[in-house]
MINU-914256 format. One record per residue: y, x, z of N, C-alpha, C, O in turn. Coordinates in steps of 0.02 Angstrom, whole numbers, plus 50000, padded with zeros to 5 digits. Each point is the difference from the previous one (the first is absolute). Layout:
! residues N
<<Y X Z> <Y X Z> <Y X Z> <Y X Z>>;
...
//
This chain:
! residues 247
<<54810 54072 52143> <49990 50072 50015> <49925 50015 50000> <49964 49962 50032>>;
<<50013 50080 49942> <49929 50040 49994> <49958 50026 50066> <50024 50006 50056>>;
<<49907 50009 49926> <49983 50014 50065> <50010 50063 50010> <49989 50025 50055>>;
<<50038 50014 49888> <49986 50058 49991> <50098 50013 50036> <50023 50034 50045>>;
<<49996 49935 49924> <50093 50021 50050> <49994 49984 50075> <50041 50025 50037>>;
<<49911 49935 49987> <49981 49986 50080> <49971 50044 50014> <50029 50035 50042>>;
<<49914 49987 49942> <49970 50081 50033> <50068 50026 49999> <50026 49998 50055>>;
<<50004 50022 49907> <50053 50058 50001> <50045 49993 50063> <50015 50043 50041>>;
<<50008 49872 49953> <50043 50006 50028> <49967 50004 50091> <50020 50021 50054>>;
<<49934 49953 49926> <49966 50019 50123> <49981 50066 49977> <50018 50038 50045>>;
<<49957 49994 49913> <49983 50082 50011> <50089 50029 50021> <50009 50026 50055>>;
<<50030 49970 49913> <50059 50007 50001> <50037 49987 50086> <50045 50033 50026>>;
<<49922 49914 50000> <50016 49979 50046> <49964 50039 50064> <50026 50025 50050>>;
<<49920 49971 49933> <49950 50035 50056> <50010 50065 49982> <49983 50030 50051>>;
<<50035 50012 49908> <50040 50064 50020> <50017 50025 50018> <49985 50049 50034>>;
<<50078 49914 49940> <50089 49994 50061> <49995 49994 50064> <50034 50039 50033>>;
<<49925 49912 50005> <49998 49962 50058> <49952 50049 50053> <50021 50021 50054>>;
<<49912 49992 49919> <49973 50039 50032> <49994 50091 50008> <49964 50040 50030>>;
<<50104 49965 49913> <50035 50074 50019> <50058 49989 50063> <50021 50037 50044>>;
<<49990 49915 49944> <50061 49994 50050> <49987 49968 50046> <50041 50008 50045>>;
<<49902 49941 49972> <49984 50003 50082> <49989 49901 50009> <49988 49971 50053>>;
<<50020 49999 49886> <50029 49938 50002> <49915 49967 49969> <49949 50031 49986>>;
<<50066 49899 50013> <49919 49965 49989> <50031 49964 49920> <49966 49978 49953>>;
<<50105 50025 50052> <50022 49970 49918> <50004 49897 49995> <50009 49964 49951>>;
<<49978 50016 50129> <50015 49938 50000> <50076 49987 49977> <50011 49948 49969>>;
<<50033 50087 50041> <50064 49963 49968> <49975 50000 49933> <49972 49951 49975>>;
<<50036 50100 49999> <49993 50031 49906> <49951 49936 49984> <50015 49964 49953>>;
<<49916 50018 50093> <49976 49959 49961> <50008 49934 50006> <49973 49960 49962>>;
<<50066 50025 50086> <50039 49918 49996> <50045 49990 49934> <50008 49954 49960>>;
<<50019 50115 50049> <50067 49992 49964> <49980 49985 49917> <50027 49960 49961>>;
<<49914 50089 50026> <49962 49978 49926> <49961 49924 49995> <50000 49959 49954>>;
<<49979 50040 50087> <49955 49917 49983> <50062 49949 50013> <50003 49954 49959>>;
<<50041 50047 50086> <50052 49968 50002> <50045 49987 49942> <50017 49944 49980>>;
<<50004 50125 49991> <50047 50006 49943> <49971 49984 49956> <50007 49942 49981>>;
<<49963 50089 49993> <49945 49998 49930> <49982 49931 50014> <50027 49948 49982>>;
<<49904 50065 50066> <49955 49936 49988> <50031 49936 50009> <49974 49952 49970>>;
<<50080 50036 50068> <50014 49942 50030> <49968 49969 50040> <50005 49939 49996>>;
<<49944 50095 50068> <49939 49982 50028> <50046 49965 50063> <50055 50026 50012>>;
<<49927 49926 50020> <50012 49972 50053> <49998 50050 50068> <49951 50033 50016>>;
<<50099 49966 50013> <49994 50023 50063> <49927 50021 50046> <49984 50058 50015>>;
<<49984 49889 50000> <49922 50007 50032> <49939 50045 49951> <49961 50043 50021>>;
<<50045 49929 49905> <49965 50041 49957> <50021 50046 49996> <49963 50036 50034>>;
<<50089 50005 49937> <50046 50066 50023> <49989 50045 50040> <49989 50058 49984>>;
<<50012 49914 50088> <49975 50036 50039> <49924 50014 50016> <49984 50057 50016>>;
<<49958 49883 49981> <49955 50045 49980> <49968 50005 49986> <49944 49997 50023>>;
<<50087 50018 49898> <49953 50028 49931> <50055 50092 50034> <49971 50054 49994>>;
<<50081 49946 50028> <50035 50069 50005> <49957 50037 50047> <49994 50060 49993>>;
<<49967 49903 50067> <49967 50039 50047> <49944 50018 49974> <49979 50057 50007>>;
<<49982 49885 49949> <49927 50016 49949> <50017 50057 49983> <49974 50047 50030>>;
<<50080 49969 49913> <50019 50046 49962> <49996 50071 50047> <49963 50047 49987>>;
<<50087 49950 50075> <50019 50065 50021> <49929 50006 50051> <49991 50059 50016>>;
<<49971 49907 50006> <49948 50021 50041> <49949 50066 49986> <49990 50045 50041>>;
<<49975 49951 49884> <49945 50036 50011> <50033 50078 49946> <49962 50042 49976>>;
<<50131 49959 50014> <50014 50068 49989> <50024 50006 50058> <50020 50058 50001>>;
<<49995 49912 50065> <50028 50032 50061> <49904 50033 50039> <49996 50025 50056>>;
<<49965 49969 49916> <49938 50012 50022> <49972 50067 49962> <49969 50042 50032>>;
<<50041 49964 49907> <49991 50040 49982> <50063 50069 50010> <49983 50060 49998>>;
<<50075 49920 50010> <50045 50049 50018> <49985 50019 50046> <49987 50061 49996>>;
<<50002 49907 50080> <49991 50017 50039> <49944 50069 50034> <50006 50048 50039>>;
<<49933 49917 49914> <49942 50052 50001> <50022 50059 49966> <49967 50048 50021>>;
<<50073 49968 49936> <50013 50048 49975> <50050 50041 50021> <50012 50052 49970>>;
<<50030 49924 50094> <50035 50012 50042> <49968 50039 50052> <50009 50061 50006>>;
<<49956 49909 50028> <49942 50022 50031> <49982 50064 49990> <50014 50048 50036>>;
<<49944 49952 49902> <49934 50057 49968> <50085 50048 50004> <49994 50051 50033>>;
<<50067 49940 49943> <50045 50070 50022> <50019 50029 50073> <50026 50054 50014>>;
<<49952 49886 50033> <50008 50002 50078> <50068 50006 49991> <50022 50056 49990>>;
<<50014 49899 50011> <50092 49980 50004> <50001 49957 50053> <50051 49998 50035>>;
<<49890 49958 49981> <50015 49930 50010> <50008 50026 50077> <49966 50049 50014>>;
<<50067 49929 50028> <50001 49993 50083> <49989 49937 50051> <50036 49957 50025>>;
<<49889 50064 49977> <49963 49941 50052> <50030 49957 50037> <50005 49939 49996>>;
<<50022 50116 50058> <50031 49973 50047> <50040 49949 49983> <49980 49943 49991>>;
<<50075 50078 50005> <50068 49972 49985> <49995 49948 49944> <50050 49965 49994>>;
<<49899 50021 49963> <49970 49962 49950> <49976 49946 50043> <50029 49946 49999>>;
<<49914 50064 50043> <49964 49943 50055> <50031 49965 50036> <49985 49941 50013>>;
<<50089 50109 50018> <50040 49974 50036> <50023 49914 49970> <49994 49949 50033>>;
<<50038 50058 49888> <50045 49962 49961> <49938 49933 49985> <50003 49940 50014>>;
<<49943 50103 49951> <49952 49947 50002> <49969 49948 50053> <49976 49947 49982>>;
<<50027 50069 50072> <50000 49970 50084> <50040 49924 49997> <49977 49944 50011>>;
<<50089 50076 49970> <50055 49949 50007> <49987 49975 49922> <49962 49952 49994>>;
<<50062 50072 49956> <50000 49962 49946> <49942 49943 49971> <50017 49948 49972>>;
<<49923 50070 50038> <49962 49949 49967> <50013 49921 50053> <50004 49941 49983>>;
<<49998 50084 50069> <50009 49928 50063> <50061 49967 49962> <50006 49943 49977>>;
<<50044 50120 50024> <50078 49952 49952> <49977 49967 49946> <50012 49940 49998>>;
<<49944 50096 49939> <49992 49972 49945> <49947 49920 50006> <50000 49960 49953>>;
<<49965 50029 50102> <49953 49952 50021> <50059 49953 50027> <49997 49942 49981>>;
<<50044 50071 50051> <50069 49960 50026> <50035 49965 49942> <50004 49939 49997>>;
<<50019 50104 49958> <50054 49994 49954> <49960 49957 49941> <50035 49964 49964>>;
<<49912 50039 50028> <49945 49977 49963> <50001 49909 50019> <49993 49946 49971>>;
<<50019 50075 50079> <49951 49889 50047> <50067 49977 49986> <50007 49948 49969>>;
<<50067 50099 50060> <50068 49959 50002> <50027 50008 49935> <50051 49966 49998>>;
<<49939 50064 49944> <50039 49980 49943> <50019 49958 49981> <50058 49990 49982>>;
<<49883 49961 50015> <50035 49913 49993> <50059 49981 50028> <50035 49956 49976>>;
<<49981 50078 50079> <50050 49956 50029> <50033 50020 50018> <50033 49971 50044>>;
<<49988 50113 49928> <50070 50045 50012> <50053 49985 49959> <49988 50025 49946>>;
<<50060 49949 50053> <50047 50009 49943> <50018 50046 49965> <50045 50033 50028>>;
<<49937 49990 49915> <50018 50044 49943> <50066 50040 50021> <49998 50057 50022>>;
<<50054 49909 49969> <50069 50036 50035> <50008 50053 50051> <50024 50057 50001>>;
<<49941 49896 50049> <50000 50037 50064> <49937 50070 50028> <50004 50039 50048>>;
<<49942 49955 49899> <49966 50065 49990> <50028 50037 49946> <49980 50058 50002>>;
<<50061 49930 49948> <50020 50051 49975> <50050 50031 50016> <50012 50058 49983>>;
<<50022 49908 50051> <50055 50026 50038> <49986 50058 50050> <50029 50054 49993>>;
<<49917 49932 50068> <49981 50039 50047> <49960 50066 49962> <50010 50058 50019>>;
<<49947 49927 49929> <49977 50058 49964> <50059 50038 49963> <50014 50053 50028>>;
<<50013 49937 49932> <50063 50033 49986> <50044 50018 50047> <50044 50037 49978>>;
<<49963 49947 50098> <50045 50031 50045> <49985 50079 49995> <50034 50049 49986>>;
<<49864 49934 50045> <49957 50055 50007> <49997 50055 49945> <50005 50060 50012>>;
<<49988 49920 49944> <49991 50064 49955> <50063 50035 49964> <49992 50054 49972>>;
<<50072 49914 50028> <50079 50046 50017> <50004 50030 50040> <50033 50052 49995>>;
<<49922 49925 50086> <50019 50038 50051> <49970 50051 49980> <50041 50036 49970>>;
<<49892 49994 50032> <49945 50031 49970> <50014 50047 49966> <49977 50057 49999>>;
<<50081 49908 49956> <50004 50064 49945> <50057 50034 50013> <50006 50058 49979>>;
<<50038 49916 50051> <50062 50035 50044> <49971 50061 50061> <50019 50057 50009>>;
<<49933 49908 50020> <49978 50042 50042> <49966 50070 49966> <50007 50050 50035>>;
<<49963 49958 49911> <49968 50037 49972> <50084 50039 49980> <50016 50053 50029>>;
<<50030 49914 49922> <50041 50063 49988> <50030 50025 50051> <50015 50059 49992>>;
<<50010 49906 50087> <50026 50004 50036> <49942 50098 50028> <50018 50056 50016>>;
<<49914 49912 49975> <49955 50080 50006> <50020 50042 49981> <50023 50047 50032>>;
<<49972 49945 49895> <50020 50062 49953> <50055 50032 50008> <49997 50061 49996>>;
<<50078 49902 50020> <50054 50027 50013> <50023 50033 50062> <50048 50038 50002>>;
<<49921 49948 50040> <50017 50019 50055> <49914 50000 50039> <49982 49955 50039>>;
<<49981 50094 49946> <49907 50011 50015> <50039 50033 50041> <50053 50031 49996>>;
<<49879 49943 50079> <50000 50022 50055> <49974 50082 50017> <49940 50009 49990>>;
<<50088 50034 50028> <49985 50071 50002> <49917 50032 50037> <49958 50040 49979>>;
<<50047 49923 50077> <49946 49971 50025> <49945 49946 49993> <49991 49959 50046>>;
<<49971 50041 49894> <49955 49940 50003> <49960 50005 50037> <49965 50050 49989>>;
<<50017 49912 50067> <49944 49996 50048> <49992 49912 50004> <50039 49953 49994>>;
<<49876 50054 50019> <49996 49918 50016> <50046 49958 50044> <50047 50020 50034>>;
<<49938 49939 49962> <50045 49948 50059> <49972 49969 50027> <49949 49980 49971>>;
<<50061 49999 50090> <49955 49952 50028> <50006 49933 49961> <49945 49972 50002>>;
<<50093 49997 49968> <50014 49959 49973> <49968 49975 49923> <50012 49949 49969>>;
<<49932 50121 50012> <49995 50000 49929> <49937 49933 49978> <50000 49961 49952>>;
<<49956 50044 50099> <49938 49951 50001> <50037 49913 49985> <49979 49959 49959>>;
<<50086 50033 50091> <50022 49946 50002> <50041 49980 49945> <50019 49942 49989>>;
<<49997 50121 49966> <50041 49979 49934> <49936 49991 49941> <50000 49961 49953>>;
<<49950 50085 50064> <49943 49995 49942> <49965 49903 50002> <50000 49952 49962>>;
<<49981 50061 50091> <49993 49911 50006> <50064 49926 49963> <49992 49947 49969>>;
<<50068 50094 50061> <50053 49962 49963> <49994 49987 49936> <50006 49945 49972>>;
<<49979 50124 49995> <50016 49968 49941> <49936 49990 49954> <50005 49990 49940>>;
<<49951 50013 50085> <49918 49959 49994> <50012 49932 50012> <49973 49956 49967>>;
<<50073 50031 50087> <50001 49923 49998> <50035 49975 49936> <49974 49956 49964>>;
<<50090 50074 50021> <50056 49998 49958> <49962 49964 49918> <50011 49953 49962>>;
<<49932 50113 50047> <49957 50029 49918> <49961 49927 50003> <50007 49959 49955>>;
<<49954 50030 50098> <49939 49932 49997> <50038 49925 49985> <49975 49958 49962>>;
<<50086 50033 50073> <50030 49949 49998> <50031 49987 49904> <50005 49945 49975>>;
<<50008 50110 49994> <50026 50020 49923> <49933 49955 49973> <49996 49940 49991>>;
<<49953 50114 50001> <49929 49970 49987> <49991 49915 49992> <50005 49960 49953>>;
<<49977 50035 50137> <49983 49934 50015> <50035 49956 49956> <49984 49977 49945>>;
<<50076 50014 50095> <50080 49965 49970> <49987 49986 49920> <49982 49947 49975>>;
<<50030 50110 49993> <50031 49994 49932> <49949 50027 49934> <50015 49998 49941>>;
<<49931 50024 50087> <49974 50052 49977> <50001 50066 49942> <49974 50028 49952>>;
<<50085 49968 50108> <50024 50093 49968> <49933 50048 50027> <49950 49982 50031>>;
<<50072 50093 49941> <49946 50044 50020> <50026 50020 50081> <49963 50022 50043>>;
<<50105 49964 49965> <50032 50021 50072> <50003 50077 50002> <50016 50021 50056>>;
<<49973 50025 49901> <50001 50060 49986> <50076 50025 50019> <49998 50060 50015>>;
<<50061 49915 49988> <50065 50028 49980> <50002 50032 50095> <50014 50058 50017>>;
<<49969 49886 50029> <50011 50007 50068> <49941 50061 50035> <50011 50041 50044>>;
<<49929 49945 49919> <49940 50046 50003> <50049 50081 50005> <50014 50040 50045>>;
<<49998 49954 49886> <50008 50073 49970> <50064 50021 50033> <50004 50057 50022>>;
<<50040 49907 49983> <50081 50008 50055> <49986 50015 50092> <50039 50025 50040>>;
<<49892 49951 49971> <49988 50001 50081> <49973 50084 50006> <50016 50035 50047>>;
<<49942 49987 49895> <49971 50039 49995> <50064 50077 50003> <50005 50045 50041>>;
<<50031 49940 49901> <50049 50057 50017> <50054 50003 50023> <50050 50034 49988>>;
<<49932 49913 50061> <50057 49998 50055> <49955 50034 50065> <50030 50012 50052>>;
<<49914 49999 49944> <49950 50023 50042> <49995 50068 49972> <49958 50035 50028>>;
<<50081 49998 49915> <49988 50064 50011> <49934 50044 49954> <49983 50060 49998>>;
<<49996 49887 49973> <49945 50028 49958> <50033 49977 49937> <50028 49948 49980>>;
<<49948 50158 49978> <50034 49993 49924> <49971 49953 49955> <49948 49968 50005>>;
<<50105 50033 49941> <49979 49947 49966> <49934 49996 49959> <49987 49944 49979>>;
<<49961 50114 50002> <49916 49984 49978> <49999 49980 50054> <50010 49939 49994>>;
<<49980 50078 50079> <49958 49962 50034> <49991 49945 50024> <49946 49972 50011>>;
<<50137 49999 50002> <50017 49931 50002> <49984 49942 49944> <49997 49940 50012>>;
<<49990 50099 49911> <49982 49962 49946> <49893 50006 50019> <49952 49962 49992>>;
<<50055 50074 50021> <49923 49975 50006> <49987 49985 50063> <49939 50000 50007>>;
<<50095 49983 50057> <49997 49979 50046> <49990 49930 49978> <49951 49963 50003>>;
<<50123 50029 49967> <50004 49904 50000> <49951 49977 49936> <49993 49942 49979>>;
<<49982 50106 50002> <49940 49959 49941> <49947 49958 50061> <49991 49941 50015>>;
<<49984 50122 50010> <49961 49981 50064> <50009 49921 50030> <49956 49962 50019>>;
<<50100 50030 49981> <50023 49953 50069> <49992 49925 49940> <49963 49952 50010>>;
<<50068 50054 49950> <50026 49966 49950> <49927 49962 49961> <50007 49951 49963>>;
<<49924 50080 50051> <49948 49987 49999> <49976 49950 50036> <49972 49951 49975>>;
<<50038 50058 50086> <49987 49966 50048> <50033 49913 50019> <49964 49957 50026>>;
<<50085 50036 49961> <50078 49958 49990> <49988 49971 49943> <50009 49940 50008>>;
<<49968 50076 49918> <49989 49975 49965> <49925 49964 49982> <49996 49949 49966>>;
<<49964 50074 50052> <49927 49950 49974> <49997 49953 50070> <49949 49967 50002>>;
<<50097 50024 50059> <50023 49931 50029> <50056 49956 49973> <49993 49939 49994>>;
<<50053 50090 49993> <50037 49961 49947> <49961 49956 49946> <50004 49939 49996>>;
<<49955 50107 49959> <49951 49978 49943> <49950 49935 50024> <49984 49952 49965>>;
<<49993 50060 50107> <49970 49950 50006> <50036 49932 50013> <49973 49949 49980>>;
<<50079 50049 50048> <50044 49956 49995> <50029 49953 49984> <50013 49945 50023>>;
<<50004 50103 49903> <50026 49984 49942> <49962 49977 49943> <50025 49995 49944>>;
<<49926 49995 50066> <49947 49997 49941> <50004 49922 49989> <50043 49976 49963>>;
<<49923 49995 50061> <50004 49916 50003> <50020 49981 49901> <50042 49965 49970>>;
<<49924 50063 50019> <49970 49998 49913> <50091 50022 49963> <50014 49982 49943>>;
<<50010 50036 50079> <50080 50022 49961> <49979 50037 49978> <49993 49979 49942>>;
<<49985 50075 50060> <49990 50063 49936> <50001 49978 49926> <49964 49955 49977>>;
<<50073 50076 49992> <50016 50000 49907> <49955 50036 49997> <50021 50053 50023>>;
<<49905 49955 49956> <49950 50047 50009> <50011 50035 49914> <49970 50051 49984>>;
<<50075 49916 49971> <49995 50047 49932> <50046 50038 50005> <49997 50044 49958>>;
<<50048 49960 50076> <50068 50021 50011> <49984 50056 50044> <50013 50058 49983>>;
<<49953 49922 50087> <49989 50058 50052> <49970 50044 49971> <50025 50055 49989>>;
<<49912 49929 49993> <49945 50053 49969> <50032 50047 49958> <49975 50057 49999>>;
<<50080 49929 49963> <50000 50054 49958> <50062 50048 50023> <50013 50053 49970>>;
<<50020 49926 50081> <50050 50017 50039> <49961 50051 50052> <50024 50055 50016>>;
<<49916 49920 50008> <49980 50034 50042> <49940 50053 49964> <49971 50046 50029>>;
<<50022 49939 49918> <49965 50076 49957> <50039 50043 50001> <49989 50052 50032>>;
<<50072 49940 49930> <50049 50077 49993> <50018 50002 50079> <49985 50056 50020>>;
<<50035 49915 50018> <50007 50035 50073> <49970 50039 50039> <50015 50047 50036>>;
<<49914 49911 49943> <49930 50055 50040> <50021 50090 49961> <50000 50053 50030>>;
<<50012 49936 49906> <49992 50058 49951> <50055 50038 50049> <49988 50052 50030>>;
<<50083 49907 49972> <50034 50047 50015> <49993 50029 50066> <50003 50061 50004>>;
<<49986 49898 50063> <49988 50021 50054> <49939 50037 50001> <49974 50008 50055>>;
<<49996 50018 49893> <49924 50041 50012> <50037 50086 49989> <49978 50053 50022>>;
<<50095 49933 49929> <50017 50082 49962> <50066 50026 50069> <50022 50056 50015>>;
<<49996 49858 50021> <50053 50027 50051> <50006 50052 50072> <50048 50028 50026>>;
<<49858 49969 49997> <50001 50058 50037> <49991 50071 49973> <50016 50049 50034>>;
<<49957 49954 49906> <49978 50058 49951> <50090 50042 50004> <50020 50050 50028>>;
<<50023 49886 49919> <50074 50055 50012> <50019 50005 50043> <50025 50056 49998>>;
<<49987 49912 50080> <50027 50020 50042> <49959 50069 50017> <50034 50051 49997>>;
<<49913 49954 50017> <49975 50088 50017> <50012 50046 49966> <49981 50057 50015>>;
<<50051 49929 49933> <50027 50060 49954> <50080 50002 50001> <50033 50029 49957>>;
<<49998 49931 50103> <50067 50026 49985> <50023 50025 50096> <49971 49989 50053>>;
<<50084 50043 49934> <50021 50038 50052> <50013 49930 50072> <50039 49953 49996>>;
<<49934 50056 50037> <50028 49950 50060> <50066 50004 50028> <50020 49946 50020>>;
<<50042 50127 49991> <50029 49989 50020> <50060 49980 49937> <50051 49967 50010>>;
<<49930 50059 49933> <50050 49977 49951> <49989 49937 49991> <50052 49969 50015>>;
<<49904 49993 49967> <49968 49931 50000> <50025 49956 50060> <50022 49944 49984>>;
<<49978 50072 50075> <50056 49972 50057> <50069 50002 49969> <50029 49946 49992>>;
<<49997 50100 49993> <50059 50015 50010> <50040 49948 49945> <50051 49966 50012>>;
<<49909 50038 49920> <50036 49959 49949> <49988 49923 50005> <50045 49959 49993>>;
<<49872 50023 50022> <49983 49920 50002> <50027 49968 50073> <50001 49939 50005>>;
<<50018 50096 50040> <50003 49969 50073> <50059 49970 49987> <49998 49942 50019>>;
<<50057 50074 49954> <50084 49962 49994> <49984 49955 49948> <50027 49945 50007>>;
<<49920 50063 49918> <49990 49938 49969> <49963 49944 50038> <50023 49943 49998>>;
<<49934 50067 50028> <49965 49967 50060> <50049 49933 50029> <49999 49939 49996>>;
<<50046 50117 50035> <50056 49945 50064> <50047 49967 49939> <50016 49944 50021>>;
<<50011 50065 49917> <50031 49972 49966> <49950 49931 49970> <50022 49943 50003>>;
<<49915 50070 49970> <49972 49955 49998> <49973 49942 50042> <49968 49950 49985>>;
<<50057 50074 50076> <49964 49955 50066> <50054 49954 50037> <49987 49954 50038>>;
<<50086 50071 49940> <50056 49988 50005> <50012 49930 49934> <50015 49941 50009>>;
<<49972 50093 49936> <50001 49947 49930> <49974 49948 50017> <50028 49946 49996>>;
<<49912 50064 50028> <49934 49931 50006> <50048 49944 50060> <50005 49938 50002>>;
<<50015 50097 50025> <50022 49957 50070> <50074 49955 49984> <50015 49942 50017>>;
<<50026 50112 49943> <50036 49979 49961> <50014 49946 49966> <50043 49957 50009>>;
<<49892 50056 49926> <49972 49947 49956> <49982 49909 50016> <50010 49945 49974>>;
<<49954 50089 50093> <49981 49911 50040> <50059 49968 50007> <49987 49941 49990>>;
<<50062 50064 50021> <50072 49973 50021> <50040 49991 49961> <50037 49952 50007>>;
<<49970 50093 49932> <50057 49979 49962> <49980 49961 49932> <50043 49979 49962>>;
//
């Protein structure tokens, strides 16, 4: 494959991922895995190399639209990087089975809970006392993905987020934010010379490209129509992923 079908295909990727709220660690396991045939440890991170510096540039461009929400962003980041520093030291010696299992419990639940929103949304949204202690949850959820496996942990990010009530631009440039943070600890991690550096690089050119045009379209489209249609693809995809690990 060319370098020129690898830009395409991470521009392609960093697109998709940073319109919709995600860092693209599955998408990019799933390519160096499938395609490349890359080993597990290399896989993961040459995928964090790759998704790091378009979750950086999305992010800032998230930002400069003011979507992103501090708070509730700092909150997730608090808990998650400690998880991803956790999940990071114990990978060696988790059994494969038994973290994909517990991660796939989580992100069915996640995405159930999200349609369980949509179908039956509460008439009254008001905070909860409870909301700080779910934002942390699933910061831990997101760091442990990272650490562990090195996914982007984006699926639990972006599911904690609109289960908290914020539409879907802001939750997508919320969890760019967070997903920043979670990932260049992962990266350090993971580095220990595994990077496919011909492979990443050109994976991570078209990604930068695409995550530079992904805050540009989101400010040009309607937020509540933009909720209304991506939020149910969202929970179906978050549902799939969890799915996917198991069967």
């Amino acid at each position: 494959m060319t370098y020129i079908a690898l830009i395409a295909i991470g521009f392609l990727i960093g697109l998709l991922v940073l319109s919709t709220g995600g860092g693209g660690g599955a998408l990019y396991l799933g390519v160096l895995t499938g395609l490349f045939h890359l080993s597990a440890p290399v896989a993961a991170a040459t995928s964090l190399f790759t998704a790091f510096p378009s979750l950086v540039v999305g992010a800032i461009g998230h930002y400069r639209s003011g979507n992103v929400r501090f708070k509730i962003g700092n909150r997730m980041i608090i808990t998650a990087i400690p998880a991803t520093i956790i999940g990071s030291l114990l990978s060696p010696y988790i059994p494969k089975i038994i973290y994909t299992w517990i991660i796939a419990i989580v992100l069915i639940a996640l995405g159930l809970q999200i349609f369980i929103q949509l179908f039956f949304p509460s008439k009254n949204i008001k905070k909860s006392k409870y909301d700080n202690l779910k934002a942390s949850i699933f910061g831990i959820v997101s760091g442990l993905m990272v650490g562990i496996a090195g996914l982007s942990g984006g699926a639990p990010i972006l599911a904690g987020l609109l289960l908290l009530n914020l539409d879907m631009v802001r939750a997508v440039a919320t969890s760019s934010y967070v997903l920043v943070g979670t990932s260049v600890i992962g990266l350090i991690f993971h580095l220990n010379g595994n990077i496919d550096w011909s492979i990443g690089i050109s994976l991570m050119i078209g990604a930068v490209i695409g995550a530079f045009l992904a805050p540009k379209l989101l400010s040009k489209v309607n937020p509540v129509k933009f909720n209304t249609y991506v939020k149910p693809i969202i929970a179906v995809l978050i549902v799939f992923l969890g799915l996917k690990m198991i069967i």
